[in-house]
C-alpha positions as a printed Julia matrix, in Angstrom:
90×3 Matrix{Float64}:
 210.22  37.16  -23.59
 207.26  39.77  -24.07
 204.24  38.77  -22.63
 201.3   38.21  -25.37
 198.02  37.17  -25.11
 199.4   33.5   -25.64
 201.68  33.33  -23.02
 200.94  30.93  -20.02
 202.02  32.35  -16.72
 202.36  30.01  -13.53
 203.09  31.8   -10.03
 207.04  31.11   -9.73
 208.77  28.37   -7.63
 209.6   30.27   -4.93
 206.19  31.87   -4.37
 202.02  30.72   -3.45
 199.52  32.55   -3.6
 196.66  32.56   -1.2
 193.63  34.26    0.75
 194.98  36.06    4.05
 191.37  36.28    5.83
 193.28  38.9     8.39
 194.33  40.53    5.63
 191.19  40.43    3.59
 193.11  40.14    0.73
 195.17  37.58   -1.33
 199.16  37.58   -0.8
 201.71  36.57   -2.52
 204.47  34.66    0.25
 207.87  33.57   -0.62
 210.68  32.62    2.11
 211.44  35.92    2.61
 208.17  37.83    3.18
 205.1   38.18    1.82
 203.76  40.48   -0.52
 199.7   42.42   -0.01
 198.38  42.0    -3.33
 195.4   44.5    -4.33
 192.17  43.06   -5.29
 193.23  42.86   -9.63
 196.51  41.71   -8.97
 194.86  38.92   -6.66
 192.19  38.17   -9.38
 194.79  37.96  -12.12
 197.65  35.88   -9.83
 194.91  33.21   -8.73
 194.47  32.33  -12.5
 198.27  31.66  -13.39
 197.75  28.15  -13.27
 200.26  27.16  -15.79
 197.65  25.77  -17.58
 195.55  28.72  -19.01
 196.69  31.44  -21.7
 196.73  35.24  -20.52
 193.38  35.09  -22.78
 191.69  32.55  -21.32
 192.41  34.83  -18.06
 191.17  38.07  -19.91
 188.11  36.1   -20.86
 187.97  34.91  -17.35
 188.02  38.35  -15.57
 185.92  39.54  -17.97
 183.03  37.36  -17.55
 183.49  36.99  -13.7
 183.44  40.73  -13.55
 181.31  41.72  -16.1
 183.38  43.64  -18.01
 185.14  44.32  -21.11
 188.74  45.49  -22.39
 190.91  44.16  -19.56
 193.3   43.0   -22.27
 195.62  45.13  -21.85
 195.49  45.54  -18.38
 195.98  42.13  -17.79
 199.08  41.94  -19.88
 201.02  45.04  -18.59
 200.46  43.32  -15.05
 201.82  40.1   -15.56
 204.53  41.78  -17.54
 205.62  43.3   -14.57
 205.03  40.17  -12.31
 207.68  38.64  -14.59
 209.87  40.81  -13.81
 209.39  40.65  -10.31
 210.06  36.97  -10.69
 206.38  36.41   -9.21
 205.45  34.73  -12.34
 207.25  32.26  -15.02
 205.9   32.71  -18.79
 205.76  30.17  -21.4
């Protein structure tokens, strides 16, 4: 599946995503480890809800960060977060 601006990624079973305050950044844990996320692949992972469309999360980013033509960005990432089984995709 090719992730499109309608797709609906939701972090995968296996992983959560939260603030690491020693860190100062988000991470991504699963049983084996845990994975440093910079600060746009935190952004983006904290809105796969399951529940909102990679352009409601475009939209999103955009407003939240002032700024325009993330679109493509955003989909390249979770592209590859689906392929590192960190997302699933409807």
């Amino acid at each position: 599946m090719t992730v499109t601006t309608a797709s609906v990624p939701k972090i995968g079973r296996h992983f959560r995503i939260q603030w690491e305050e020693a860190q100062q950044a988000y991470v991504l844990l699963y049983p084996e480890g845990m994975v440093k996320l910079n600060q746009s692949a935190g952004e983006i992972l904290k809105r796969c809800s399951g529940e909102t469309s990679v352009a409601g999360i475009v939209d999103d980013l955009e407003k939240t960060f002032n700024a325009q033509g993330l679109q493509q960005d955003v989909i390249n990432f979770v592209e590859l977060a689906r392929q590192q089984k960190w997302v699933d995709v409807t």
